[in-house]
C-alpha positions in Angstrom: 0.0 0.0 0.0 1.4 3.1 -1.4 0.6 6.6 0.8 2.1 9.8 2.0 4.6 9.6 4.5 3.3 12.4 6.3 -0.5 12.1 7.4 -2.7 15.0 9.2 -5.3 14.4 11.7 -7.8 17.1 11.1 -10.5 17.9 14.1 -14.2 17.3 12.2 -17.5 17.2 13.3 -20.7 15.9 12.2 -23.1 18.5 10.7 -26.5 17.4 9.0 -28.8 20.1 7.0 -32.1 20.6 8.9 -33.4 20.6 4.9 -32.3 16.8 5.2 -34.3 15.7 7.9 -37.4 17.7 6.8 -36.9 15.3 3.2 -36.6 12.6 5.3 -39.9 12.8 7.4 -41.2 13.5 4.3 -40.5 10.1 2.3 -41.1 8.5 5.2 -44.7 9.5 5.5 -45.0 8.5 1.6 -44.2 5.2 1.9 -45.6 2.9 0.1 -44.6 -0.6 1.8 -45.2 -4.2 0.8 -46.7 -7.8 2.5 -48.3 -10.5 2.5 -50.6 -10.8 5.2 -51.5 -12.8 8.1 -47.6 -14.1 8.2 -45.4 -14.1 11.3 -43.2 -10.9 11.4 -40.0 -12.2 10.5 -41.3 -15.1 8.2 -40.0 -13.1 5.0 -38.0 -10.6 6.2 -39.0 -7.4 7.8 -42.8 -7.5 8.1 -45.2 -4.6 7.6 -45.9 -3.8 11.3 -42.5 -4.3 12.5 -41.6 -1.9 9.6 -44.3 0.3 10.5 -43.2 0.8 13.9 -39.6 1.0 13.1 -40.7 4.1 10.4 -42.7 5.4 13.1 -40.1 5.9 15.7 -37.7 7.4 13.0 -40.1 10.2 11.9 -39.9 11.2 15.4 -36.2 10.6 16.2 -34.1 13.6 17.3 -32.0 13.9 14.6 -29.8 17.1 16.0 -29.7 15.1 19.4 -27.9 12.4 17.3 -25.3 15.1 15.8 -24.8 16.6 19.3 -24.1 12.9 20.8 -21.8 12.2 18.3 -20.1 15.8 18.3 -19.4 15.8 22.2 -16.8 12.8 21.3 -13.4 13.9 19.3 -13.0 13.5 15.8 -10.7 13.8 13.1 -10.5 13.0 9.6 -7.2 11.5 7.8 -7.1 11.8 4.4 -5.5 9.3 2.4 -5.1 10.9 -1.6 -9.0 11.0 -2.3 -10.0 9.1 0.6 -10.9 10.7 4.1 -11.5 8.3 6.8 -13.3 9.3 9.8 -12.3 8.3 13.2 -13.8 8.9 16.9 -10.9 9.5 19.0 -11.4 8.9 22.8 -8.2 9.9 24.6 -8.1 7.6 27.8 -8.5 9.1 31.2 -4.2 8.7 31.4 -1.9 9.8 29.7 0.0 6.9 29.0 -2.7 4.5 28.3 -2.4 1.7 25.8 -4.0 2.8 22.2 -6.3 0.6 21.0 -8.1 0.8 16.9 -11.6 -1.1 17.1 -12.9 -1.5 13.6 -17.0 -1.7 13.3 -18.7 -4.5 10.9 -21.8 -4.2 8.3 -24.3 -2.9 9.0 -23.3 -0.9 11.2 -21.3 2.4 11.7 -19.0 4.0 14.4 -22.1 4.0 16.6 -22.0 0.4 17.4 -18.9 0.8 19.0 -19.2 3.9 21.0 -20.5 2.0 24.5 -17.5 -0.1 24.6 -15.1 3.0 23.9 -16.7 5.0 26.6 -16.2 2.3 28.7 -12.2 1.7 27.3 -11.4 5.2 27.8 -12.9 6.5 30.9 -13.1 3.2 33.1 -14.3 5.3 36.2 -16.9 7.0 34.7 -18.4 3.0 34.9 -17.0 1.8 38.1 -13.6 1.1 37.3 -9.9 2.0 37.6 -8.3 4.7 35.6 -5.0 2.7 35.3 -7.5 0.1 32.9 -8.0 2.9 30.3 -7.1 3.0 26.7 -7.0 5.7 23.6 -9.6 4.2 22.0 -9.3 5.0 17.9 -13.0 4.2 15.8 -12.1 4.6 12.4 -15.0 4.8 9.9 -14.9 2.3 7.5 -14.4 3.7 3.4 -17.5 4.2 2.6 -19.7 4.0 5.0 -21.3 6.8 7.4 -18.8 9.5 8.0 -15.5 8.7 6.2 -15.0 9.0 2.2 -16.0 7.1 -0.3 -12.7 5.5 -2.2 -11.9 5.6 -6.2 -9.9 2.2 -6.2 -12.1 -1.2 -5.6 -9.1 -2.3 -4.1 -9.6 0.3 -1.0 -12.3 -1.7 0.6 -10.7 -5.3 0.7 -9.9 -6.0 4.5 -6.0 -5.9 3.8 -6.0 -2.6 2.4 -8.0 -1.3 5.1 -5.3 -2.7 7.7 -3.1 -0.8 6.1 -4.8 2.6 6.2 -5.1 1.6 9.7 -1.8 1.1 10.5 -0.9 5.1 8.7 -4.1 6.2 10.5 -2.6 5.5 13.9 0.7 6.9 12.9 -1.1 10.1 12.2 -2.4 10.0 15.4 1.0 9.5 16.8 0.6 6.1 18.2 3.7 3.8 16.8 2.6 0.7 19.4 -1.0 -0.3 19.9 -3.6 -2.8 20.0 -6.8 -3.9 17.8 -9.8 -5.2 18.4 -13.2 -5.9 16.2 -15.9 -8.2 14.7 -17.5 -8.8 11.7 -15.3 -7.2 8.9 -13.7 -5.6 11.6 -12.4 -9.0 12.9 -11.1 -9.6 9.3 -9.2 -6.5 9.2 -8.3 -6.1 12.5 -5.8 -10.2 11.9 -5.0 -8.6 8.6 -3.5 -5.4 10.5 -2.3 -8.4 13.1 -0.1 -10.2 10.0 0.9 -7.2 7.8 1.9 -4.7 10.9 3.7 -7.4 13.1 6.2 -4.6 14.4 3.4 -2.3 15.2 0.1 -4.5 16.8 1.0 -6.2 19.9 -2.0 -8.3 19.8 -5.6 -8.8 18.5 -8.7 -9.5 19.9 -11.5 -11.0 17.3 -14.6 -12.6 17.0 -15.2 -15.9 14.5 -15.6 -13.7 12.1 -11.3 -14.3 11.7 -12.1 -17.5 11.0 -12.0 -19.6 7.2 -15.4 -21.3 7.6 -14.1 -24.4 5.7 -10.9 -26.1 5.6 -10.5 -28.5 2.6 -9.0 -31.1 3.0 -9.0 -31.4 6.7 -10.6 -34.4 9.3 -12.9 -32.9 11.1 -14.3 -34.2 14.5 -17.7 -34.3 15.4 -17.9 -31.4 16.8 -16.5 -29.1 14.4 -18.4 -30.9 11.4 -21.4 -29.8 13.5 -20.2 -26.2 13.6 -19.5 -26.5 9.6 -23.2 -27.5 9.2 -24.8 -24.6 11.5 -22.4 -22.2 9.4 -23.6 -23.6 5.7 -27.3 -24.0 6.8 -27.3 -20.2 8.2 -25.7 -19.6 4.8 -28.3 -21.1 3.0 -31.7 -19.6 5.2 -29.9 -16.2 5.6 -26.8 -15.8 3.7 -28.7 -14.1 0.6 -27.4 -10.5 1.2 -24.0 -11.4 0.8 -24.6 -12.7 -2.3 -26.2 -9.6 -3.7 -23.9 -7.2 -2.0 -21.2 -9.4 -3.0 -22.6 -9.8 -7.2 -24.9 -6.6 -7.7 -24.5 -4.5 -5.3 -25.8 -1.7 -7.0 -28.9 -3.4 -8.2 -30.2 -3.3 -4.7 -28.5 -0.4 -3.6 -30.9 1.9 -5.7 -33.8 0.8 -3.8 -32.5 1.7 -0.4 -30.4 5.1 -1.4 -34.3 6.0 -2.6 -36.3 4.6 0.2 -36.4 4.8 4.0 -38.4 1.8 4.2 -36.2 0.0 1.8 -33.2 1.0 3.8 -34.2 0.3 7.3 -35.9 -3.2 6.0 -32.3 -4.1 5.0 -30.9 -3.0 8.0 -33.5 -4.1 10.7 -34.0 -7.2 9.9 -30.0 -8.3 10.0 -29.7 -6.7 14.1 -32.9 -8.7 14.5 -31.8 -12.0 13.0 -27.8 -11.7 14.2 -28.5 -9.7 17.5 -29.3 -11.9 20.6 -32.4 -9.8 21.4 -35.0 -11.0 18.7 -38.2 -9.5 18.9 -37.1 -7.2 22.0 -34.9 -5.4 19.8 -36.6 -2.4 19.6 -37.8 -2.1 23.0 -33.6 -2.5 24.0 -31.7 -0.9 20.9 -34.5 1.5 18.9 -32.3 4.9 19.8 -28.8 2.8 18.0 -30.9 1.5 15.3 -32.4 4.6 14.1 -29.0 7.0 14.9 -27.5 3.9 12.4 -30.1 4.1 10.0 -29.8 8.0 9.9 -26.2 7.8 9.0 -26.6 5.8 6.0 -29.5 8.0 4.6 -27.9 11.5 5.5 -24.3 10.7 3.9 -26.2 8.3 1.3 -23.4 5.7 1.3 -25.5 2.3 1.9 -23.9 1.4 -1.9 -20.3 1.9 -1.1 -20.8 0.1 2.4 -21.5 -3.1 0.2 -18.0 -2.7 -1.6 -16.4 -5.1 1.1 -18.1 -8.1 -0.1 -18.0 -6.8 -3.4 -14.0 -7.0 -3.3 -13.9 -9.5 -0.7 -12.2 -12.5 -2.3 -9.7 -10.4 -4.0 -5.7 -10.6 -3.4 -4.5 -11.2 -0.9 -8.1 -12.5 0.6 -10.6 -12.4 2.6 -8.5 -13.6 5.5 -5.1 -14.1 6.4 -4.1 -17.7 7.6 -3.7 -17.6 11.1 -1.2 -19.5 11.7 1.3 -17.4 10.2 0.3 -14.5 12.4 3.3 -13.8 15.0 1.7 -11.3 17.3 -0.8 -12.8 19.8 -4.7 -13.5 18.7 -7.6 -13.5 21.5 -11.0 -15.0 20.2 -14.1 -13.9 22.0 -17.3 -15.9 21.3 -21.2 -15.2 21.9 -23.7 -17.9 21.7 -26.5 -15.9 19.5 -23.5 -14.9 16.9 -23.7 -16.0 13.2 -23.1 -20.2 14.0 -23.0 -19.9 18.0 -19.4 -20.6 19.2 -16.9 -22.7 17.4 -15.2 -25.6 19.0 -12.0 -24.4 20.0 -10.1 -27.4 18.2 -11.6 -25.8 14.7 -10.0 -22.5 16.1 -6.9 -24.2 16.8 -6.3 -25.2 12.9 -6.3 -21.8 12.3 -4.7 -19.6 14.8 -2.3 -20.5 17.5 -4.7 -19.0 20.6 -3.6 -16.4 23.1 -7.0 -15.7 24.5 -10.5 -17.7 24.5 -14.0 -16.0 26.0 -17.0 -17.7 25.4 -19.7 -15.0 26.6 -23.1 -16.4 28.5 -24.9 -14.0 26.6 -25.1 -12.0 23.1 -25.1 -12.0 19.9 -23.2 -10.5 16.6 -23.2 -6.9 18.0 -21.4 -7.5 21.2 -20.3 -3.5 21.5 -23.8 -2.4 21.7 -25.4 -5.5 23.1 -22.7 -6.4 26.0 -20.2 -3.2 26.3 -19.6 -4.0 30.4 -18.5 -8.0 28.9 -16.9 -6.9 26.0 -14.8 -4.4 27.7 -13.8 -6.7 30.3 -12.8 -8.7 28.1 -10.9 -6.1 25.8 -8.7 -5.4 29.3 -8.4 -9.1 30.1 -6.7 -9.4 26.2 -4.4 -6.9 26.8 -3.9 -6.9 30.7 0.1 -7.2 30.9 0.3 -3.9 28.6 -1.9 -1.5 30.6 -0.5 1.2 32.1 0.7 0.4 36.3 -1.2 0.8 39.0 -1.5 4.5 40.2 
């Protein structure tokens, strides 16, 4: 990956025209929406009452409230060439804390991670010790709500993401630090783990790190279990990868054009990956809606299909684990896409520094379990937090 040598980290800010949300209300009261009647909710997808509600509570939502939130947290933008990524930056509450980059997933944005960055940075504001903080980085990923769009395909495959990580936390002036993240945050987070082995002193990833098959190999009976919950999820709700990943754009217009289209996309995914099924509104309505606002205000749902678009090209989807030097901590939830691996299908792949298997949650763990997650962060990267005070 080719790039300045020098990189500036710019203060920004999130500003949305009050024109915006008027247009939004707007095509939300004109929507025109779709069903077939007398169905349970989630039998095809996101079903016209759920929907309704869901478009309900967004024609109400506090959009300048969601600007302030996100404004009262730093911010800078990097620019790379044409690309700008967007990062929250959290200084910890010391000064010599350990940085940390946490990289979000689809489809989600920098929102998802925000309750388990408070909760990294400023440990005492949540009953903890200081001496536990981190500077906590939340890079935008290209494309999606807040950072630039890229020119190259090439820009959204997980490698080159790593590496704009690696010169985003050089901007920031952090030549050490750790990295966490799941979904395609867990991909790019071992990517930054195998390409950056001088700079990332460990990682700290859900399955998502993980090659779901492994040709060739003799599987016990356990992991040929885990191998058929993965390709039968595939097969009952693997569709949108195959879209995203084939024609993107095809779908894309539908949602850039429609608030219902968009937040049926979206919805449905948090209810169907989180581990709160149908109480997912009455728990995570104020996340869903500031997520759903930050596709339609910067427009980007297209380009924040680009990963899978790209996914499978050089040098992969994935690095192979085991030639990763720096340490790799796996933390599991039961409701996540497949449930927990067995740790022997783990072992083929990575040599383990750290195993969590949580009691609870699902496929969103910064939002759905911040207080486990972060525990778990700090139990990852105990030995390198800064001394008792």
């Amino acid at each position: 990956m080719t790039g300045p040598d020098v990189l500036l980290a710019l203060p920004a800010s999130v500003r949305i025209d009050p024109s915006e949300v008027g247009h939004l209300r707007s095509r939300i009261a004109a929507t025109r929406s779709a069903g077939f009647g007398g169905r349970e909710p989630w039998a095809f997808g996101t079903g016209r009452e759920v929907l309704a509600e869901v478009l309900d509570l967004w024609a109400g939502f506090d959009v300048g409230a969601l600007a302030d939130s996100l404004n009262a947290i730093p911010q800078v933008d990097v620019r790379f060439g044409e690309l700008t990524i967007r990062a929250l930056h959290l200084r910890g509450e010391v000064d010599d804390a350990l940085p940390i980059v946490i990289t979000h997933g689809w489809p989600s944005t920098v929102l998802e991670v925000l309750p388990l960055a408070q909760r990294l940075a400023w440990p005492s504001r949540f009953g903890g010790a200081a001496s536990d903080a981190f500077h906590v980085v939340v890079p935008a990923l290209p494309g999606f709500p807040l950072s630039g769009a890229a020119l190259e395909l090439g820009e959204y495959t997980a490698a080159s993401i790593a590496d704009r990580w690696a010169q985003l936390m050089s901007a920031l002036g952090y030549d050490r630090f750790a990295a966490s993240g799941g979904d395609i945050g867990a991909r790019v987070t071992v990517w930054l783990a195998a390409r950056h082995p001088e700079r990332v002193i460990g990682a700290h990833v859900t399955a998502n790190a993980l090659w779901p098959e492994l040709p060739g190999a003799e599987l016990g009976p356990g992991e040929r279990e885990y191998a058929g919950r993965l390709m039968a999820w595939e097969q009952d709700e693997g569709a949108y990868m195959h879209i995203q990943a084939t024609k993107p754009l095809s779908l894309a217009h539908g949602l850039s054009d429609s608030p219902a289209g968009l937040a049926a996309w979206i919805v449905e995914k948090w209810h169907a990956w989180s581990g709160w099924g149908d109480d997912l509104l009455d728990r995570f309505a104020p996340e869903l809606l500031g997520h759903l606002t930050l596709y339609w205000m910067t427009n980007s749902i297209a380009t924040s299909f680009l990963p899978y678009h790209v996914a499978h090209r050089p040098p992969g989807m994935r690095p192979w684990g085991l030639d990763i030097t720096v340490p790799v901590s796996f933390y599991l939830s039961p409701d996540d896409i497949g449930g927990i691996p067995p740790r022997e299908f783990v072992a083929r792949q990575y040599r383990i520094a750290g195993w969590t298997e949580f009691p609870r949650g699902g496929h969103f763990m910064a939002s759905e379990e911040p207080d486990l997650l972060a525990a778990d962060v700090r139990k990852a990267f105990r030995d390198s937090l800064s001394p008792p005070r």
